[in-house]
DRENDO-1510 file (C-alpha; in Angstrom, 1 decimal, always signed):
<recs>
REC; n; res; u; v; w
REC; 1; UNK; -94.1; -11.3; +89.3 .
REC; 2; UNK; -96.1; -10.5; +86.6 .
REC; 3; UNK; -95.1; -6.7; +84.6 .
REC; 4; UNK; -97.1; -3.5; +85.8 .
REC; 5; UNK; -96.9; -1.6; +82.6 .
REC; 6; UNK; -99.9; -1.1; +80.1 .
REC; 7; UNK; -101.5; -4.1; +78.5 .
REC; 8; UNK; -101.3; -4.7; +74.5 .
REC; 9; UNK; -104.5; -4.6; +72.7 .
REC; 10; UNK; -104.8; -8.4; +71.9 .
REC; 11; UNK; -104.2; -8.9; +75.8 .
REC; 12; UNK; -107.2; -6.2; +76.5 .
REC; 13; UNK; -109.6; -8.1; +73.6 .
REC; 14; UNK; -108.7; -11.6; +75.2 .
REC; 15; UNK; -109.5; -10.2; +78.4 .
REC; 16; UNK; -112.6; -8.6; +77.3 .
REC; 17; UNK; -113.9; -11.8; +74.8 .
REC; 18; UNK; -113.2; -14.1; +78.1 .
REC; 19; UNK; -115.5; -12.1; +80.3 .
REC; 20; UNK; -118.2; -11.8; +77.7 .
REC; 21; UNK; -117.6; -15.9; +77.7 .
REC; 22; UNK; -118.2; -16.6; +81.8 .
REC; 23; UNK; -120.8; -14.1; +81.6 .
REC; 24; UNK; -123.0; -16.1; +79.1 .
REC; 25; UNK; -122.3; -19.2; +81.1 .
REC; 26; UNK; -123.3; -17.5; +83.9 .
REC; 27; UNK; -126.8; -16.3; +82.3 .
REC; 28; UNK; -127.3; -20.0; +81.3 .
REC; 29; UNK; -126.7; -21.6; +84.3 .
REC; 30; UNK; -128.9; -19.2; +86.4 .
REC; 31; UNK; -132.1; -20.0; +83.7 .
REC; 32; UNK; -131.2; -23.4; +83.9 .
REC; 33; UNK; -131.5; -23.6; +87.9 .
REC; 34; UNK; -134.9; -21.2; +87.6 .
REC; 35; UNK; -136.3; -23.6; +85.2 .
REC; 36; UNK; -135.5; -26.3; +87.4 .
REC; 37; UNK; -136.9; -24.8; +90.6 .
REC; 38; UNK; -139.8; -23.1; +88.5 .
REC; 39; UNK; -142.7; -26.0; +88.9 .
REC; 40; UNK; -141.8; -26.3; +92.6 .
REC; 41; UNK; -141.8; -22.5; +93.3 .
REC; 42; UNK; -145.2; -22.1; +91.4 .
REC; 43; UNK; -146.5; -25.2; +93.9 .
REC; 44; UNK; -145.2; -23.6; +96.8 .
REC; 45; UNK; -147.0; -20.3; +95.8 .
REC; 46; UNK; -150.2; -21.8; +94.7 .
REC; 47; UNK; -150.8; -24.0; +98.2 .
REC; 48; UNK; -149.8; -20.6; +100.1 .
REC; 49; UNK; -152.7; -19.0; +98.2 .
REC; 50; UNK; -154.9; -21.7; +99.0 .
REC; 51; UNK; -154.3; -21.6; +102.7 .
REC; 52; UNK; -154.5; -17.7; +103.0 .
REC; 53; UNK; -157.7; -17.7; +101.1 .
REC; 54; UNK; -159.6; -20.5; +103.3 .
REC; 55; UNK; -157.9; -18.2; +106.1 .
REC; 56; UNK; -159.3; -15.1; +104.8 .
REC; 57; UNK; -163.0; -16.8; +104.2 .
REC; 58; UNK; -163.2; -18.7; +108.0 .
REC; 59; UNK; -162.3; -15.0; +109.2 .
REC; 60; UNK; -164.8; -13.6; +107.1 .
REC; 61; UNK; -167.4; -16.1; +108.0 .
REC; 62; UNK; -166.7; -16.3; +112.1 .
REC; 63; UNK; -167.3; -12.2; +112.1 .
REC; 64; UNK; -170.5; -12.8; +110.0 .
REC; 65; UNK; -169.1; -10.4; +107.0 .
</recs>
């Protein structure tokens, strides 16, 4: 079992400088997968556009404005 009592200072720094190291692989990581996904995402959004618009002007057209 590992001791309860107070952590040194060198331990705390460690502890501290190995969190701030995930947490900038973390922030990578995540801009690498939204740059990956970004194109398809931004296809995806533009046909969805596409098809509510033609939507929107067949309605408009059928009710004769």
């Amino acid at each position: 079992m590992r001791p309860t009592g107070p952590r040194s200072l060198l331990d705390q720094l460690f502890g501290l400088c190995f969190s701030l190291l995930l947490a900038a692989i973390a922030v990578y990581v995540a801009v690498q997968l939204i740059e990956a996904v970004w194109p398809v995402l931004l296809l995806i959004a533009g046909v969805v556009a596409l098809l509510a618009g033609g939507a929107a002007l067949l309605r408009r057209r059928d009710r004769g404005w």
